[in-house]
TIKOLNU-972243 format. One record per residue: residue in three letters; x, z, y negated of N, C-alpha, C in turn. Coordinates in steps of 0.2 Angstrom, whole numbers, padded with zeros to 4 digits, always signed. Example, Ala and Ser with C-alpha at 12.3 -4.5 7.8 and 13.67 -1.06 7.14 Angstrom:
ALA+0066+0039+0028+0062+0039+0022+0066+0039+0016/SER+0064+0035+0011+0068+0036+0005+0064+0039+0000/
This chain:
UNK+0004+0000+0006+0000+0000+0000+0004+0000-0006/UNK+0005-0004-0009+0008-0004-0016+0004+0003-0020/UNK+0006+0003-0028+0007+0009-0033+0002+0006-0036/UNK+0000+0000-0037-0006-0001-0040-0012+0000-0037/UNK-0012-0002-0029-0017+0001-0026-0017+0007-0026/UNK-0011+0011-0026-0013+0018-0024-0016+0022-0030/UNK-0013+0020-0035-0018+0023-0041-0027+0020-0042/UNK-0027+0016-0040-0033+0012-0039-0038+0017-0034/UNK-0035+0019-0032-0038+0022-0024-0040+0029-0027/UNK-0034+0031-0030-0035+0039-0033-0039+0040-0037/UNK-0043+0036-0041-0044+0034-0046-0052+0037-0045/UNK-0056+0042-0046-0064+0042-0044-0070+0041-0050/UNK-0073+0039-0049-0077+0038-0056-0084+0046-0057/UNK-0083+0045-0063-0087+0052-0064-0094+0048-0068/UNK-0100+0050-0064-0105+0049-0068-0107+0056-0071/UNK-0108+0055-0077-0113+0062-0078-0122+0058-0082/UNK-0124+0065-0080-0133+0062-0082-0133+0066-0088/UNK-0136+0065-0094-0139+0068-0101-0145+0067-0100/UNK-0148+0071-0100-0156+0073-0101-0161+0077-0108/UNK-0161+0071-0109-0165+0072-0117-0172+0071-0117/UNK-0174+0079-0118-0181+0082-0120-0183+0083-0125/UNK-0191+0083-0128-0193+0082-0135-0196+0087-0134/UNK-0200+0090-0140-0204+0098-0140-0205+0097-0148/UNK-0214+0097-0149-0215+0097-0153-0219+0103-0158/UNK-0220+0103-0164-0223+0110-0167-0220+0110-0175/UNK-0221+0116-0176-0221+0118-0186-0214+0122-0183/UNK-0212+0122-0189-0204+0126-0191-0208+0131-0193/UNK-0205+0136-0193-0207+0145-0193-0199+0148-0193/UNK-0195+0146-0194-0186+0149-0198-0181+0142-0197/UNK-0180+0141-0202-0175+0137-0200-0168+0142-0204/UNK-0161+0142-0201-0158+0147-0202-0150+0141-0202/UNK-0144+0144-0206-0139+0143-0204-0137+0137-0198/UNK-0138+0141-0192-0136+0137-0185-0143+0135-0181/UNK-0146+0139-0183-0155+0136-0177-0162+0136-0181/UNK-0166+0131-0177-0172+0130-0180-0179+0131-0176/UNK-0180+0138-0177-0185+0141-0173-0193+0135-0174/UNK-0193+0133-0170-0199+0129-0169-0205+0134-0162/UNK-0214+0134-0165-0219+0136-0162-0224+0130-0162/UNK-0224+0129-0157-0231+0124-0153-0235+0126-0155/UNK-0239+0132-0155-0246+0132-0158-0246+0141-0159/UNK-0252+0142-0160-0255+0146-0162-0251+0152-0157/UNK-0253+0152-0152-0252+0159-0146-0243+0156-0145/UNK-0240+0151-0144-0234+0150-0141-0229+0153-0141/UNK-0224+0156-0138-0219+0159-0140-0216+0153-0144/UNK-0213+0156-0151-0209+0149-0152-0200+0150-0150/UNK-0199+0143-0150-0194+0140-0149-0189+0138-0152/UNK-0180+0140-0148-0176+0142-0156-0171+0136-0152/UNK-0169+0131-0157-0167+0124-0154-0159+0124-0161/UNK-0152+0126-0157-0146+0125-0162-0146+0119-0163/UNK-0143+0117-0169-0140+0112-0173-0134+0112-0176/UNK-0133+0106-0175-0123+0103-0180-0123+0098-0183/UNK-0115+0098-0186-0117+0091-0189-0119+0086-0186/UNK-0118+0083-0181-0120+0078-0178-0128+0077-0178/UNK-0132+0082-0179-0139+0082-0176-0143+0078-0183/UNK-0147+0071-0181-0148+0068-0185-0153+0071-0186/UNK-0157+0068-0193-0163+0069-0196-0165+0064-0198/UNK-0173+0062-0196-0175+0056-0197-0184+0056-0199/UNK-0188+0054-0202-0193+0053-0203-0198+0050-0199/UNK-0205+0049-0200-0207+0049-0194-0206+0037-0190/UNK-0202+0035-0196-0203+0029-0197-0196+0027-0194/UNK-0191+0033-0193-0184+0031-0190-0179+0031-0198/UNK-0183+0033-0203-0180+0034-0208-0175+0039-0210/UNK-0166+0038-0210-0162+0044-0210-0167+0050-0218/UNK-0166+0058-0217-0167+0062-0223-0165+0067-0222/UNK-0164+0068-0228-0159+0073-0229-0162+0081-0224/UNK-0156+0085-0222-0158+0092-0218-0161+0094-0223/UNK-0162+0097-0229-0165+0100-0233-0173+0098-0232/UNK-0175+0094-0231-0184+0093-0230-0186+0096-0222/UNK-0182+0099-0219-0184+0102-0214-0183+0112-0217/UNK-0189+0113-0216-0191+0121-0219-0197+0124-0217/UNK-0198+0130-0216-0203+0131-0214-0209+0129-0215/UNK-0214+0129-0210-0220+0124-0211-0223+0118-0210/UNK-0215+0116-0209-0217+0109-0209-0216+0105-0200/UNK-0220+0102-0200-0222+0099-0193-0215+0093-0194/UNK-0213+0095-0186-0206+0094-0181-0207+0090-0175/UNK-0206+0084-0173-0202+0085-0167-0194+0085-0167/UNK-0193+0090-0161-0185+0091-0159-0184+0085-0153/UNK-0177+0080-0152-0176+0079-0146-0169+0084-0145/UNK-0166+0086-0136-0162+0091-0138-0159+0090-0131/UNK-0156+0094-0130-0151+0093-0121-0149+0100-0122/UNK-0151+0103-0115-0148+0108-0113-0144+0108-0110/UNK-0137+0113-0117-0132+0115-0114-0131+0121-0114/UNK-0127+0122-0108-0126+0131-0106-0134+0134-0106/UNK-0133+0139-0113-0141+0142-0110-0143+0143-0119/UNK-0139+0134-0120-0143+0133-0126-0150+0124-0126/UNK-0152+0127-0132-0156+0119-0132-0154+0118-0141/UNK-0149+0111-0137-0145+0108-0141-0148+0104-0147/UNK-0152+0103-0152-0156+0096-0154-0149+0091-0155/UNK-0151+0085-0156-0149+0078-0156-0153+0075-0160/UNK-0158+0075-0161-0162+0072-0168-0171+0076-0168/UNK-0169+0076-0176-0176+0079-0179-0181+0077-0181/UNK-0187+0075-0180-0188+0070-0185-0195+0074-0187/UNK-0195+0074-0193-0198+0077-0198-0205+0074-0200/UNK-0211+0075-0199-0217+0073-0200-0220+0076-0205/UNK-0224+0072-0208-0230+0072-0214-0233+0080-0212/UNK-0234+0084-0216-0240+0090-0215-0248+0085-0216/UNK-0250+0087-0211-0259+0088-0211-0262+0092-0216/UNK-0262+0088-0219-0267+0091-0224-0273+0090-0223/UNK-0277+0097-0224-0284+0098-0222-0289+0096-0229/UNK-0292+0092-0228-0295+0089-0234-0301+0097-0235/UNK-0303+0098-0243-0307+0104-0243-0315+0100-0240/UNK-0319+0103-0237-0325+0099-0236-0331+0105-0241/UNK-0333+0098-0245-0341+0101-0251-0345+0104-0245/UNK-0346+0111-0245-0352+0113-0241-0358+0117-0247/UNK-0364+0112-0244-0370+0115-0250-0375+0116-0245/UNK-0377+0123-0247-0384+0130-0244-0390+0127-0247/UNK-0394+0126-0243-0402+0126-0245-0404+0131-0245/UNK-0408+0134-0247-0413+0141-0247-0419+0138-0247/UNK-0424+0138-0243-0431+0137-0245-0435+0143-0244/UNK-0440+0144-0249-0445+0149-0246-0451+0149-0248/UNK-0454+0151-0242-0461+0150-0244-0465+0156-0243/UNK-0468+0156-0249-0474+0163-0250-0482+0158-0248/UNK-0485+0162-0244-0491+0162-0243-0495+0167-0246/UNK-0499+0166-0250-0506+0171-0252-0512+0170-0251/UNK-0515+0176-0251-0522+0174-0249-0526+0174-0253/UNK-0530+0171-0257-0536+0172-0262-0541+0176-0259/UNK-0544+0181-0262-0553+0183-0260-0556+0181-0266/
């Protein structure tokens, strides 16, 4: 066997898999290193680290600045858990719902009956 086969031979290829999961919900702390994200009402929420690397985009795929992520504001995270953390990888920052106010108008009616003699 020649030196080039034998490096060849030695040679093993490493696959690794990345698995990237999304979770969505309202910001409830965003802090220095993590972004506490809550699903809904009852949900424990959910605390997903960030770095630089961790983009920010709107719901259009449009880059925006980390400052428009704050509490309140409706999030999807995508993330990769690493160790026994969940890493985000991109944020992307949705429109709040706004609840339009709805006119609510009360009728009263009442009616008296009397009796003439």
């Amino acid at each position: 066997m020649s030196l080039a086969a034998a490096d060849f031979a030695a040679a093993q290829t490493v696959v690794r898999e990345t698995v990237t999961t999304s979770s969505a919900g309202t910001v409830s702390e965003f802090s220095p290193d993590t972004i506490v994200v809550r699903s809904g009402a009852t949900a424990v929420p959910a605390t997903y680290y960030y770095s630089r690397t961790t983009n920010y985009v709107d719901e259009n795929g449009v880059p925006v600045q980390v400052q428009t992520v704050r509490t309140g504001v409706p999030v999807t995270i995508y993330y990769r858990h690493v160790g026994n953390r969940n890493v985000a990888t991109k944020v992307v920052v949705r429109k709040p719902v706004v609840a339009v106010p709805v006119e609510t108008t009360t009728t009263t009616t009442t009616t008296t009956t009397t009796t003439e003699r």
